[in-house]
C-alpha positions in Angstrom: -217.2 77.6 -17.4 -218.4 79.0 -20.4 -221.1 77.7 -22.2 -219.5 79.6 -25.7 -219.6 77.5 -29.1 -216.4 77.0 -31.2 -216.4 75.7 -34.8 -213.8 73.0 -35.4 -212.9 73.0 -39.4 -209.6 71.0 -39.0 -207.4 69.2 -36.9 -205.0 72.0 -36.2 -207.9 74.0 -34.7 -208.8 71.0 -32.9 -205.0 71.2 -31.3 -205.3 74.8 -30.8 -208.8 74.1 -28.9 -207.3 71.6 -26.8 -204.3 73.0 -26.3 -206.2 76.6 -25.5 -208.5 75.2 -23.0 -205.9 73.4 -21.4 -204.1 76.3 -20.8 -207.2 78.3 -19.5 -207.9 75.7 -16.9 -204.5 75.9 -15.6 -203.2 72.9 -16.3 -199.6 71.8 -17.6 -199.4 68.7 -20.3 -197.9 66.5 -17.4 -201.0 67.0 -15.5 -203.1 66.4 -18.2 -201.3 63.3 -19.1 -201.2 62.1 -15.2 -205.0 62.7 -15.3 -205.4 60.1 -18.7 -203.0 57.7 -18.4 -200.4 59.4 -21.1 -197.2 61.1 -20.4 -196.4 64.3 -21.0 -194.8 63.9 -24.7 -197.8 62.2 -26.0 -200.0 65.0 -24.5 -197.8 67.7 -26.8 -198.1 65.1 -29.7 -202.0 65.1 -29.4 -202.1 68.7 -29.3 -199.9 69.0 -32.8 -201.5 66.8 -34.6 -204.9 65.7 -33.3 -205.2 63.4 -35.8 -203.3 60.5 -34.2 -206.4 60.6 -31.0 -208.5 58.0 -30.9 -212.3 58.0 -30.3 -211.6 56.8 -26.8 -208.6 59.2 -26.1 -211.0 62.4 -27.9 -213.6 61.5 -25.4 -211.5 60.9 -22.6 -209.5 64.4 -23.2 -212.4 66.4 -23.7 -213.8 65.4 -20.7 -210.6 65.6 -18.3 -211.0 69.7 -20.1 -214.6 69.7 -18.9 -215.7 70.3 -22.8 -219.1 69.5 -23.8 -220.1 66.3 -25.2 -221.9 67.9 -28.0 -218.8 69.2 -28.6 -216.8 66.0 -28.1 -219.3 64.3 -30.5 -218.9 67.2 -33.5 -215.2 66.4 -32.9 -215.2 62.8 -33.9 -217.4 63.2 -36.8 -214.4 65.5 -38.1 -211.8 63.1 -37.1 -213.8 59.9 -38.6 -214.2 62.1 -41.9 
């Protein structure tokens, strides 16, 4: 895992972050979904417009993508505005 920092400025770079590391960690959206309790649709929704996550859901994603928490924690600061 790399330990590499990435600069969120807006949601859709949040997507592409989630969506990216997703993808890197070989998993598909139904996986990902299985893993949290969503289904596959809502995953793709999430990923297009981060927005609509919750704190709990942010948390719960980026640790299901073995993100950092730092990272997790920068991320709803940006969500909460």
């Amino acid at each position: 895992m790399s330990n590499r920092i990435q600069s969120i400025a807006n949601a859709p770079q949040l997507g592409a972050l989630l969506q990216g590391t997703r993808k890197s960690r070989k998993l598909t959206q139904a996986q990902l979904g299985a893993r949290m309790g969503l289904s596959q649709k809502r995953v793709s929704e999430l990923e297009r417009a981060p927005g609509s996550l919750s704190v709990d859901q942010l948390l719960d994603i980026c640790n299901q993508l073995g993100l950092h928490a730092r990272a997790a924690a920068k991320l709803v600061q940006l969500l909460s505005g």
